[in-house]
C-alpha positions as CSV (number, residue, x, y, z in Angstrom):
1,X,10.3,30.3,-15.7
2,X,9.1,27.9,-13.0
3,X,11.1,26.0,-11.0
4,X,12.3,22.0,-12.2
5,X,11.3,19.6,-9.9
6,X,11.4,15.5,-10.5
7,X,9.4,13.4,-9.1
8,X,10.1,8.8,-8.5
9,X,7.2,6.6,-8.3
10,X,5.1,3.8,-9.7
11,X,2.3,3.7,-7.6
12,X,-1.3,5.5,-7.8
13,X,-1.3,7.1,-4.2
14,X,1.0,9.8,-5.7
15,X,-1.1,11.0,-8.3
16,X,-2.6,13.7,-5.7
17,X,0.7,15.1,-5.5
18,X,1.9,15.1,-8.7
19,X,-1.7,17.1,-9.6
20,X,-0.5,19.7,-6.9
21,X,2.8,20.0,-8.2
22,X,2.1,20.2,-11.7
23,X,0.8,23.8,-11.1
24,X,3.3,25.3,-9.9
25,X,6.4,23.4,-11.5
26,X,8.0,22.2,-14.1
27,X,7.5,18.8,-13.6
28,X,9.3,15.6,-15.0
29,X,7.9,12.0,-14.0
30,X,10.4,9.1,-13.9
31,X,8.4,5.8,-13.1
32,X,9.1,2.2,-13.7
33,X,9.0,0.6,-17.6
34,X,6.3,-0.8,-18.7
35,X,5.4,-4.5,-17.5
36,X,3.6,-7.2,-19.4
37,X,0.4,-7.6,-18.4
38,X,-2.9,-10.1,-18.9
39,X,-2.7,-13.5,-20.3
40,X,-1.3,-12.3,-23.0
41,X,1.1,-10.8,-21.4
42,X,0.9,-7.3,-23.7
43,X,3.3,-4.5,-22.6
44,X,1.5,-2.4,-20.5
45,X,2.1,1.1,-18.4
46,X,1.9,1.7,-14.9
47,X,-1.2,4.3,-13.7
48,X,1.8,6.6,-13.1
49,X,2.4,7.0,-16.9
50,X,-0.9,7.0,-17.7
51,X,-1.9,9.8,-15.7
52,X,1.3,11.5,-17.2
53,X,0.1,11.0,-20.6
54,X,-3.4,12.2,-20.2
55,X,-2.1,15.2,-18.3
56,X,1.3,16.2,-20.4
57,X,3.3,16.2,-17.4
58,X,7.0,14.5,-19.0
59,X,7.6,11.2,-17.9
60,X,10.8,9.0,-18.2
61,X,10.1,5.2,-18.2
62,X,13.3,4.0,-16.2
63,X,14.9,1.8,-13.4
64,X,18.9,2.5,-14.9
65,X,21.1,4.9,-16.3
66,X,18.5,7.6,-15.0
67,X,20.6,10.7,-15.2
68,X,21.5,10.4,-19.1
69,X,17.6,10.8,-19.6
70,X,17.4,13.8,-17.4
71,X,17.6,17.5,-18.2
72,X,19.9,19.8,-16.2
73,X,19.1,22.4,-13.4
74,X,16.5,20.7,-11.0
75,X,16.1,22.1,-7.9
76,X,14.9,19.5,-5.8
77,X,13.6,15.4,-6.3
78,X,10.5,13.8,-4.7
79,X,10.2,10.1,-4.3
80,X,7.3,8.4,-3.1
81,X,6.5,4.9,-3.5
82,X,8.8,4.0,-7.0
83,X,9.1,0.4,-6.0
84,X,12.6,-0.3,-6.4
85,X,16.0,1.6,-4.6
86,X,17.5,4.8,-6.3
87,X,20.6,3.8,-7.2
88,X,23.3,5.6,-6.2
89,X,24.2,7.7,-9.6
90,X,20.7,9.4,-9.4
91,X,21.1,10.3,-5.3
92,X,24.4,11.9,-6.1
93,X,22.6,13.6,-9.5
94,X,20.2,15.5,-6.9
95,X,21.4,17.9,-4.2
96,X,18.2,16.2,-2.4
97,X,15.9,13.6,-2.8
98,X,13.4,14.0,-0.5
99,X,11.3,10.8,0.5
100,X,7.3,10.3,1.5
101,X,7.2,7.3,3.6
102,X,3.9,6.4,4.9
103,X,4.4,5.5,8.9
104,X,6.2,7.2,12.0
105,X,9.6,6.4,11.2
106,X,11.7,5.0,12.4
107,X,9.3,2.1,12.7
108,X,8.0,0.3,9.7
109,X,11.4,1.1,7.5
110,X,10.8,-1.1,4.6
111,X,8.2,-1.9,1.7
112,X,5.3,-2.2,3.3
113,X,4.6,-0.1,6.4
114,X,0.4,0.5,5.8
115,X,0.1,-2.9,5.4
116,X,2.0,-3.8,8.6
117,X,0.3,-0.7,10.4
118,X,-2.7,-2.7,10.2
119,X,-1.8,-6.0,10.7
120,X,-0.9,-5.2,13.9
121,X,-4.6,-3.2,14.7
122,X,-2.2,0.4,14.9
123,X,-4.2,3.3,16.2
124,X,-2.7,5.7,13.8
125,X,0.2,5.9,11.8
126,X,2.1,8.8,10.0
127,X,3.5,10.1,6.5
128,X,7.2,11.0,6.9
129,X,9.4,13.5,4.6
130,X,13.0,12.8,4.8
131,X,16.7,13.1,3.0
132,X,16.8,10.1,1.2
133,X,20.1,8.5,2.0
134,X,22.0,5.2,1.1
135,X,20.3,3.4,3.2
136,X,16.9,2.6,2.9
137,X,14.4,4.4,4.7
138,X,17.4,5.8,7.5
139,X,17.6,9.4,6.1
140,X,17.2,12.4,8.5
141,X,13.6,13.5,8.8
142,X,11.9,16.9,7.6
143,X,8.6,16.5,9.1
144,X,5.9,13.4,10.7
145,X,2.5,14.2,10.1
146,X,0.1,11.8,11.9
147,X,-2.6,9.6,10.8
148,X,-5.4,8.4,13.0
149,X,-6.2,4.4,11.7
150,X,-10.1,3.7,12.1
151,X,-10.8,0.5,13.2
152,X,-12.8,0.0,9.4
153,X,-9.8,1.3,8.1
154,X,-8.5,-1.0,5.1
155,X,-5.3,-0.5,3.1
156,X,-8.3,1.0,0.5
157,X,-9.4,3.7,2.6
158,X,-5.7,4.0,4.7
159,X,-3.9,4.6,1.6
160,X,-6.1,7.4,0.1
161,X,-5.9,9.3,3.7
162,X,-2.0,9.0,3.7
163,X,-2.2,10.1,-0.6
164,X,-4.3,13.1,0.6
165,X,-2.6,14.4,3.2
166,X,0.2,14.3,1.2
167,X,-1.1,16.5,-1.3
168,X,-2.2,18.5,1.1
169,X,1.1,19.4,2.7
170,X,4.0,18.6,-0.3
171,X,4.1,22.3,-1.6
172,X,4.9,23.2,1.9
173,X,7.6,21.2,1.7
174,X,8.8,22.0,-1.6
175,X,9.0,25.7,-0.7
176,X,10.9,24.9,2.8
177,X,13.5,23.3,0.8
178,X,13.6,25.6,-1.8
179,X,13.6,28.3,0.3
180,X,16.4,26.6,2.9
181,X,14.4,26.6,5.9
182,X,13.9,23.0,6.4
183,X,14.8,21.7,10.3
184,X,16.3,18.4,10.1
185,X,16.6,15.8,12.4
186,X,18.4,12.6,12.3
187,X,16.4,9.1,13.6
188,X,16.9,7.1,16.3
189,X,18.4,3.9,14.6
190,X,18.1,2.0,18.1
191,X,14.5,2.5,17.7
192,X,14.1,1.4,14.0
193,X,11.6,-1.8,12.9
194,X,11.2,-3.4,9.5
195,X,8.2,-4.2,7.6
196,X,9.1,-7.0,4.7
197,X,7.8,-7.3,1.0
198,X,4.4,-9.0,1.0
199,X,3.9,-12.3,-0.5
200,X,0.7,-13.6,-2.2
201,X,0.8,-16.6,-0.2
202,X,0.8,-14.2,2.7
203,X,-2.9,-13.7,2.2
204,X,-3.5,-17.3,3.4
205,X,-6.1,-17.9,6.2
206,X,-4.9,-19.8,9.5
207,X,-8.3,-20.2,11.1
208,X,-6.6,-21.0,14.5
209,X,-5.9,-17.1,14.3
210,X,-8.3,-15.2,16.5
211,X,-10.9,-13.5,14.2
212,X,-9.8,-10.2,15.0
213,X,-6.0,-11.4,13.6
214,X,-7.6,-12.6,10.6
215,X,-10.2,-9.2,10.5
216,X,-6.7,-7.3,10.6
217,X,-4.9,-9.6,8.1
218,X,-8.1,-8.7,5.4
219,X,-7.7,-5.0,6.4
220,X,-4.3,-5.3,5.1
221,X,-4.4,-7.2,2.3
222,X,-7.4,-6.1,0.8
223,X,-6.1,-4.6,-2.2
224,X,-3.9,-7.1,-2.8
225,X,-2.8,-9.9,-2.3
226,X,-6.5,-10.9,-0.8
227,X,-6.9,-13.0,2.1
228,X,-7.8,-16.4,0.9
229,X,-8.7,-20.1,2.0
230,X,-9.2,-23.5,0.4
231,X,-11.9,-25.5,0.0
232,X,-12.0,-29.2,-2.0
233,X,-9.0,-27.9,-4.1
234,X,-10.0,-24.7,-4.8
235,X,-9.2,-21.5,-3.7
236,X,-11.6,-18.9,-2.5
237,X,-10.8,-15.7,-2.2
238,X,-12.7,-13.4,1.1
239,X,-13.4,-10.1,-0.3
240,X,-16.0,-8.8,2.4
241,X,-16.1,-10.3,6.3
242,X,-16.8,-9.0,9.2
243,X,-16.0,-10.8,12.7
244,X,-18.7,-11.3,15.2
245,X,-18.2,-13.0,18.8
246,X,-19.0,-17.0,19.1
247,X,-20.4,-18.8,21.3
248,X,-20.0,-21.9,19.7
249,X,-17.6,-24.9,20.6
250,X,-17.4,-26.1,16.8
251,X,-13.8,-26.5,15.3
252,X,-12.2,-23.7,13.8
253,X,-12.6,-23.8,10.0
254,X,-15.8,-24.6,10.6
255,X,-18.6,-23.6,8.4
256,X,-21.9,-22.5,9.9
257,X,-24.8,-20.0,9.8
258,X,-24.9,-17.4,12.3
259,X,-28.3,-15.6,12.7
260,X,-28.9,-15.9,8.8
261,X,-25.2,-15.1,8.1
262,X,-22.8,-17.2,6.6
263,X,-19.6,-17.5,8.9
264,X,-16.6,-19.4,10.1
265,X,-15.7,-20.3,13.2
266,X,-11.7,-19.3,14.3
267,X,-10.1,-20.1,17.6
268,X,-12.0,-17.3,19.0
269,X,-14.5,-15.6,17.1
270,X,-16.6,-15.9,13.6
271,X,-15.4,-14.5,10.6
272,X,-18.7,-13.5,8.8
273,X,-18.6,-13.9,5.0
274,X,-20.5,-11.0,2.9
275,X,-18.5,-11.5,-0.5
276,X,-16.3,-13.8,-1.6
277,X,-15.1,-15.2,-4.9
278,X,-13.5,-18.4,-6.2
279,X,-10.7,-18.2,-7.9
280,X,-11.0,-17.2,-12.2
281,X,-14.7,-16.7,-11.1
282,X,-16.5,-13.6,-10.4
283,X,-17.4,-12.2,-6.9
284,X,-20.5,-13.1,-5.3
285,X,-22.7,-12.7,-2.3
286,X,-22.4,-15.3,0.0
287,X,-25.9,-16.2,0.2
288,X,-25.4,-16.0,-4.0
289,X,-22.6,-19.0,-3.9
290,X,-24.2,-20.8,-0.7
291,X,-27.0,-21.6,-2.9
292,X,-25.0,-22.4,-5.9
293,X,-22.8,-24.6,-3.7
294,X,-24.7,-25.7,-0.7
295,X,-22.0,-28.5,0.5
296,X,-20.0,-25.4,1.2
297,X,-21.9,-25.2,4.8
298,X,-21.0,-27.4,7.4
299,X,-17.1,-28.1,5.5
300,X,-14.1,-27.7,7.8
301,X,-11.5,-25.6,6.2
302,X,-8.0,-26.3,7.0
């Protein structure tokens, strides 16, 4: 009979795991309800459930009362991105809970550490296993294993190397805990930073940022929320840039053409637009939407 081992989250960048996992245990799912969705606003699952559905892995749909849905006789709990904090009832269900957190704890302790890893242009960052204790993100810490950051990286390409190497090194884990071997040790609290929830006004551009803070800012946000800006009432949404140097004394906000490129000018630094989309509206080439809106060049955005 194989081993019964539970598994928290609601996002996507566990699914490698819960593939690994699944073939060697007896796995049971538990991810957040279903939310509505659409204009319509029609009930829909998470990719969590999904993938549980098309894969016959159980799966518990839940935020409260967890341990009255649970069977008896698990040996061990992951958590790894669930979006909300295990309550207390379902830490003292567990003997452990062990936590995936994607940077070098004890920095980045909060809900968005990949994000905030390249905001501030981080060589490399880390995914941490730890005892998940009462306080969030604080527990003692199993093992760091580090992530080198590209300077390309996006939260895209970041959060598929962090999803890999944790399916590449959570049945290690599993059998260290299982097995009793696992070497502990406690963080430095006096060390500790916090990263805080993103917003989707976050995604904002202040083109009196340098271009490389706004390059970083759509490296972070590029899944979501977008970086955006706003143009005769209207938002437009940057989904490919690049930043080039400037040698221009325009102002920033600027709109101009740089070698055949569309681009806009920061306190230091273009911003060079590949793709970008107004808002309801499908995205489009620059060159697509300069023709299709060709007071766009030369506009100051504010």
């Amino acid at each position: 009979m194989q081993n019964k081992i539970a598994f928290f989250t609601s996002d996507s960048i566990a699914i490698p795991c819960l593939q690994k996992l699944n073939e060697l245990y007896d796995l049971t799912v538990i991810t957040r309800p279903d939310k509505p969705a659409g204009r319509k606003k029609i009930l829909t699952a998470n990719e969590i459930a999904v993938f549980c559905n098309d894969n016959n892995i159980k799966c518990i749909k839940a935020e409260k009362n967890i341990p009255q849905s649970l069977d008896k006789n698990y040996v061990l709990a992951f958590c790894f991105s669930y979006g909300v904090i295990i309550p207390k009832d379902v830490l003292d269900y567990f003997e452990r809970i062990i936590n995936l957190h994607p940077s070098k704890l004890p920095q980045y302790r909060g809900p968005s550490p990949i994000q905030t890893a390249l905001l501030n242009n981080d060589p490399e960052t880390a995914l941490t296993y730890m005892q998940m204790a009462q306080e969030m993100d604080a527990g003692d810490i199993i093992s760091q294993h580090q992530i080198q950051i590209d300077e390309n990286d996006t939260y895209q390409t970041l959060e598929a190397k962090i999803s890999q190497l944790a399916q590449s090194t959570i049945i290690e884990i599993a059998a260290l805990s299982l097995e009793g071997k696992m070497e502990i040790v406690p963080q430095n609290n006096d060390l500790a930073t916090y990263c805080q929830m993103i917003k989707k006004e976050d995604g904002l551009i202040d083109w009196f940022k340098t271009a490389d803070s706004i390059y970083n800012q759509w490296r972070a946000y590029y899944c979501w929320p977008n970086i955006y800006t706003v143009w005769n009432d209207q938002k437009i949404i940057l989904k490919e840039i690049k930043k080039i140097p400037s040698d221009n004394n325009v102002s920033p906000g600027t709109i101009v053409m740089v070698d055949n490129t569309l681009a806009i000018q920061t306190i230091e630094g273009f911003i060079a637009i590949e793709e970008l989309q107004l808002a309801g509206k499908s995205s489009t080439p620059a060159r697509d939407f300069l023709n299709g809106h060709p007071d766009f060049l030369k506009a100051t955005l504010k």
